[in-house]
Each structure stands twice: as C-alpha cells, then as structure tokens.
N, C-alpha and C positions, 0 to 999 in steps of 0.2 A: 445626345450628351453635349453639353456646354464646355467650357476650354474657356481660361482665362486670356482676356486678350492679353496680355503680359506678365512675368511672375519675376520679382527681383529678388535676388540675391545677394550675399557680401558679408563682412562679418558685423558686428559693432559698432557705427561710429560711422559707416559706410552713407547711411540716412535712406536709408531704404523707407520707412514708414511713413518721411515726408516726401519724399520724391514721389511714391504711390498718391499722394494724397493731392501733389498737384496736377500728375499724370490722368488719375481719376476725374478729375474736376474741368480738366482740359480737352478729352475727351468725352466727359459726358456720361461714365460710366460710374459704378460703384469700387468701393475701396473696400479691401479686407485683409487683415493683418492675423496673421495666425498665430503670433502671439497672444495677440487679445482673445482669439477663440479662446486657447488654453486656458487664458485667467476666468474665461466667462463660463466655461466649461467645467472650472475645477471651482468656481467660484472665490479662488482666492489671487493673489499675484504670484509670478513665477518665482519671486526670492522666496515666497514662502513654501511653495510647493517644493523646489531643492532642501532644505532645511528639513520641512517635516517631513518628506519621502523619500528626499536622495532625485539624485539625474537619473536614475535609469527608470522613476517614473515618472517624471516630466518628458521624457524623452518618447515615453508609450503615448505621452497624452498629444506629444507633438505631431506623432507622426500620424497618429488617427485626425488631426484638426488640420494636416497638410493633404491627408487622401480624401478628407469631407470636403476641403475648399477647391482644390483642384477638379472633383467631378461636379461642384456644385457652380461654381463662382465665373460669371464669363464676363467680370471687370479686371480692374487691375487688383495682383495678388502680391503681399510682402511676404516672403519667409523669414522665422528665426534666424538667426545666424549659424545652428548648430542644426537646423533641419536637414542638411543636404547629406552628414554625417549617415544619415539612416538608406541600406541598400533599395529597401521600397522605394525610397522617397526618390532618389537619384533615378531608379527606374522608372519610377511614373511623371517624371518630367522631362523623357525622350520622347523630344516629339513636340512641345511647349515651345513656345519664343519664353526664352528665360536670356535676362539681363544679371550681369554681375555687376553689382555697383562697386567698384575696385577702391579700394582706400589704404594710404599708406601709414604705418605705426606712428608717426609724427601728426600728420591730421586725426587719425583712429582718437590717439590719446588725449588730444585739446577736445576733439567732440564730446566723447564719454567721462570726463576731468575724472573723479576719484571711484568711479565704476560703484557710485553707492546706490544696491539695488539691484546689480548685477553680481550673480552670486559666484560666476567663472572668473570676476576679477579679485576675490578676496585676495591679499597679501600685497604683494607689488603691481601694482595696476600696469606699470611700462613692462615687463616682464610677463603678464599673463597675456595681455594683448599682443607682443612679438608671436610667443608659443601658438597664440590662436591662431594670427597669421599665416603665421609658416606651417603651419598645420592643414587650415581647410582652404586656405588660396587654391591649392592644384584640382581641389573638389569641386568651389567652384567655377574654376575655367574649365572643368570635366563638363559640366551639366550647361552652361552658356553656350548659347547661340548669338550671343552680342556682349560685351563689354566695353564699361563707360568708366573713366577713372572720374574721382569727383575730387582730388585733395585740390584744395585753395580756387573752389567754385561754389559758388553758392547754391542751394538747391532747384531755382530754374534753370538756370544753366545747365544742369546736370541732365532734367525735364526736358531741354530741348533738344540737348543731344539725344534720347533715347526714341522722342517722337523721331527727329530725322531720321534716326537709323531704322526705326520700324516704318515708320511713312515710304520713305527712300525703299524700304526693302517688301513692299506691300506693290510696288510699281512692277 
C-alpha cells in the first residue's frame, strides 16, 4: 500500500493547492487535490454540489475522495479545508506526515477577497473566515506532524520550509 509522501492541511486562503503544486514539481512527484476529485467525481463544482445537495453530501463525497487518495496517491496530497472535520478522515491520517499550512484571518481574507465560489463564506466573508478559524485550527494542529505558517510569504517560501522540515526530518 502507497502513502503519500506529504498531505497538507489548513483552511482557505492558507494555499495549500499551490504549495502542493510546487512541492510536487520539486520533488518529482504527482500532485492531487481532493477537491478536484470531488468536482470530477460529481461532475459538477463544489458551490454547486452544496446548493443542489446541502454539506452533508459534499461532505460524503469528500471523505470517500480523501480515503481513495490517501490509499491510492504516494505524491503530494492537498485536502479541503473542511476534510479533517470528518472522524475517518482524522483517523486515517495517524500515521501520515501531514503539514498544516497555518494562516492568519488577515492574510486568510486578502487571499480568498469576496469568497465567490465558496459556498462557507456566503454573508460576511471577515466573519465566516474568523468562525472557520477558530473552529478547525485545534483539528488541524490535532492531525499535524509539522506546521508552517505562510502569512506575508509567498508560495516558495512556504515550499521550502516544508521541504527542510521533511528533508531535515527524513535525516
């Protein structure tokens, strides 16, 4: 059975799906975003699947596309923001090198600007991002075995901390 060699974490805004994408590229490996399973899965995008189904079937479609990538995927792996929410899903990532990409409600919110498209930020987008925050931050420092804050660094930067600390920590 394969095991990704890294699986990122964080909420929003945090830039988990481009830090994958250079992490991937820098090591030589494959990239895979479980969001994108879900949309390529359901065939639609994720604001539409909340809408026409509601979260608690995006959330069924998530956690089947986090337990397919995690047995299947031995490059770098991005999770939703909202996947770690799920008790499977925190169980089957004891064990995993998982990074929290840590980000703070003031970078969160210039990253994501009016959250269109994201269907958790409908209403006050500074207000649903705090809530999220402070919500699943202690979930993902639960399931981390490394943490990398990324506010006011750019996405290499971010990349190279996570390579030293896995490199560093492969010695």
């Amino acid at each position: 059975m394969s095991a990704p060699r890294v699986v990122l974490v964080g909420p929003m805004g945090a830039g988990k799906t481009t830090v994958a994408g250079l992490l991937a590229q820098r090591w030589g490996v494959a990239v895979r975003d479980t969001d994108h399973d879900v949309e390529a899965s359901a065939g639609r995008e994720i604001s539409e699947i909340f809408v026409d189904d509601g979260e608690a079937a995006f959330r069924e479609l998530e956690r089947k596309a986090v337990a397919t990538a995690l047995a299947e995927h031995d490059g770098v792996l991005a999770l939703g923001g909202g996947a770690v929410l799920d008790p499977a899903t925190r169980e089957q990532l004891a064990g995993q090198t998982v990074v929290f990409l840590r980000v703070g409600l003031s970078d969160a919110v210039k990253r994501v600007g009016l959250g269109v498209g994201r269907p958790l930020l409908l209403g006050n987008v500074r207000a649903r991002i705090k809530a999220l925050l402070d919500e699943r931050t202690p979930v993902y420092e639960a399931v981390a075995t490394h943490t990398v804050t990324t506010d006011a660094r750019s996405p290499e930067e971010v990349a190279d901390e996570v390579v030293a600390l896995l490199e560093g920590a492969a010695r």
